[in-house]
N, C-alpha and C positions, 0 to 999 in steps of 0.2 A: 843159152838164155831164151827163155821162151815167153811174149808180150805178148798180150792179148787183149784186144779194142771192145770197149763196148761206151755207149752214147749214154751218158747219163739221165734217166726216168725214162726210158727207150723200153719197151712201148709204155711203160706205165713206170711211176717211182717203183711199187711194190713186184711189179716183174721183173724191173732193174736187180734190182737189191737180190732175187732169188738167183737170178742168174749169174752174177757175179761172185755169187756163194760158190758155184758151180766152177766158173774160174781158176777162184783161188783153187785149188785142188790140182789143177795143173799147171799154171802160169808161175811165171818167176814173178815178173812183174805185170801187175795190171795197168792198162793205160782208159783211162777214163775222158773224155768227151765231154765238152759244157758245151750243150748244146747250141747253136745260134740260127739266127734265121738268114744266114750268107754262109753256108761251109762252101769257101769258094775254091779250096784245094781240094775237096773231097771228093771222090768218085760218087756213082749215080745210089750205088746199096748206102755208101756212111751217110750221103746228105738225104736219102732219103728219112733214114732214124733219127737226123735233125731236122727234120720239118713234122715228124710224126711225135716227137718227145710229149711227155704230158706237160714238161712243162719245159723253162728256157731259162739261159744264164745260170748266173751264182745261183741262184735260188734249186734249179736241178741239181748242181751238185752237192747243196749243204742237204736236201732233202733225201737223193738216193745217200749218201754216205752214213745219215741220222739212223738207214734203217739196215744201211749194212756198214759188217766188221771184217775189216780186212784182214788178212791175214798174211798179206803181200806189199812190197813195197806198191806203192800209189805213183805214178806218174799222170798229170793231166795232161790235156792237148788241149786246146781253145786256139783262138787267132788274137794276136797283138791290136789288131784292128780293134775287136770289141772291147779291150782293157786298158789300148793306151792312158785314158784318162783317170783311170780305176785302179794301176796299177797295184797301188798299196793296199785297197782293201780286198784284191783277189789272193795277194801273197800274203795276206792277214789270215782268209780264212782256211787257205792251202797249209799254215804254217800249223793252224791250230787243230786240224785234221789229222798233221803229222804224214803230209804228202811230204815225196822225196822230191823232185823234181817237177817244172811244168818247161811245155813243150810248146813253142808257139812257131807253127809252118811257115807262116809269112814275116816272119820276124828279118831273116836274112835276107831276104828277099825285097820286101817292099818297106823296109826299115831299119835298115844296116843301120845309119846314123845312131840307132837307140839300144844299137848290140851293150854297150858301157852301162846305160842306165837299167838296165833289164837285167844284168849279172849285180850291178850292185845291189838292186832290191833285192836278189837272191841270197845274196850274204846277208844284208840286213836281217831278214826271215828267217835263216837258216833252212834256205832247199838249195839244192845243188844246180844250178843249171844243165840244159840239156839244149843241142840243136839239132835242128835239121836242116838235110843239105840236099842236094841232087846229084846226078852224075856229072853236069854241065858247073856245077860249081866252081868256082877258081881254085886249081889247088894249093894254090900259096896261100890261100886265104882259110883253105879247111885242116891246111897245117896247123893254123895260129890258134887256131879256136883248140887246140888241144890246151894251150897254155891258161886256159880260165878253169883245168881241173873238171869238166863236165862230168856229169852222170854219165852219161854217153852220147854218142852221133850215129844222128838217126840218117840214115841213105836212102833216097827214095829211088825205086828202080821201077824202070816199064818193063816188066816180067812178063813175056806172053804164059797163058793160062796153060800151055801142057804142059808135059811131063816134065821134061828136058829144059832148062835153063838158054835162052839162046846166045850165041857167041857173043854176042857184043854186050849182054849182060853182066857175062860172065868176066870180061875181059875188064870193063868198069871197077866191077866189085873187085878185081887184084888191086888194080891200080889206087883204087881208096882205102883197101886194106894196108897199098904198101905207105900210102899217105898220113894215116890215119893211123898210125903205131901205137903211139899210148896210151890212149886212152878205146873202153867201149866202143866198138863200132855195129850197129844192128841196121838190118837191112827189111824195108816194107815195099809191100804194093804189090797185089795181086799176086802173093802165095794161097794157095790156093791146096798143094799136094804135097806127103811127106816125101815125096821125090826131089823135088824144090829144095825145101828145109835143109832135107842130107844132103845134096851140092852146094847149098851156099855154106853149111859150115864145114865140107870138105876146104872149099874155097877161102878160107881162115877166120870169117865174121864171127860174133860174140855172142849173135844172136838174131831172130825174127822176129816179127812182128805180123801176127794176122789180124782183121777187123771185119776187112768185108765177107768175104770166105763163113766167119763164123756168123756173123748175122744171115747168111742165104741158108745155113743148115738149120739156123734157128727155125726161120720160116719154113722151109719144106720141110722139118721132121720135127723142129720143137727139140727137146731137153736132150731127149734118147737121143737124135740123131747127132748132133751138139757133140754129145760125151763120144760116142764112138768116132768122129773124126778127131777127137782131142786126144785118146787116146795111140788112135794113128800116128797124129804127130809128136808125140811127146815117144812112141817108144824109137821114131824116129831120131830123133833128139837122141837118144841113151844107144842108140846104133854109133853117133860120130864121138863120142864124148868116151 
């Protein structure tokens, strides 16, 4: 399974929407971005496409989505921070979109208490829940969360940027993979090369997740450069599979 990030109206709604044309074409799933002015999990490339967005919040996502047509399941990403209060009207317009899941990074983290309340709006809605975790996670606790039926779980990993995967990387991703049995398990964060990709699903994951990676090819090469590392990693992808 192959995720692919992009920042919703990033740089502009109408270059959003083209580029995620481009996407679809390869991506399993799309992961989509509402953009905020605190992406406080992001690295320095995603938060930089959150402060440059044309525009911010709901309003970015109901506009890039108005001018593009997916063709991929939708998963979003935002923060719990900016929708605790808003809950129902984000899983209103996520519902009506026909997003599969939404993803919220600091949810587990700075919000356990409202893990309940945030899967029930999901069901009310009808979108699947989806977490993210880290390597440091409790694993009794990333057991549990299989039992709420998730899209999947998302694992964040400090991946150094060469070729090679390094040990203790590597050694994490078993131990969540043996954690994390049944349900989806997809691993992010600084993939960068299809070298990466082929080890971590030698390594038994369901799938990756790129964002930053694809935004720096956007800027140094634009569309063309874009398609040619995308299609790196995808025949990468059809090497393990």
């Amino acid at each position: 399974m192959l995720i692919l990030y992009l920042t919703s109206s990033w740089p502009t709604t109408q270059e959003c929407a083209k580029i995620l044309s481009v996407l679809d074409r390869y991506a399993d799933v799309v992961e989509l971005g509402i953009p905020t002015r605190n992406p406080k999990y992001d690295g320095p490339t995603i938060r930089k496409t959150h402060l440059e967005a044309e525009k911010v919040g709901i309003e970015a996502l109901v506009e890039t989505l108005e001018k593009y047509s997916p063709k991929r399941d939708i998963m979003l990403l935002c923060y719990y921070e900016d929708y605790r209060d808003r809950l129902d009207l984000l899983m209103k317009v996520a519902s009506q979109y026909g997003v599969k899941t939404i993803l919220f990074p600091d949810l587990l983290f700075d919000y356990f208490e409202e893990l309940e309340r945030y899967v029930e709006y999901c069901r009310r809605y009808g979108i699947e829940p989806s977490f993210f975790i880290s390597t440091k996670f409790p694993h009794h606790v990333a057991a549990r969360l299989q039992d709420y039926k998730p899209y999947l779980i998302y694992l964040g990993v400090q991946a150094a940027t060469g070729i090679e995967l390094p040990l203790y990387v590597e050694r994490n991703v078993k131990i969540f993979r043996n954690i994390v049995s049944k349900t989806k398990l997809v691993v992010g964060f600084a993939i960068s090369r299809p070298e990466q990709v082929r080890r971590l699903l030698e390594l038994g994951i369901d799938g990756v997740v790129i964002g930053s990676e694809l935004v720096r090819r956007l800027i140094s090469g634009g569309i063309e450069e874009l398609e040619k590392f995308l299609c790196e990693i995808r025949k990468a992808i059809r090497n393990c599979c």
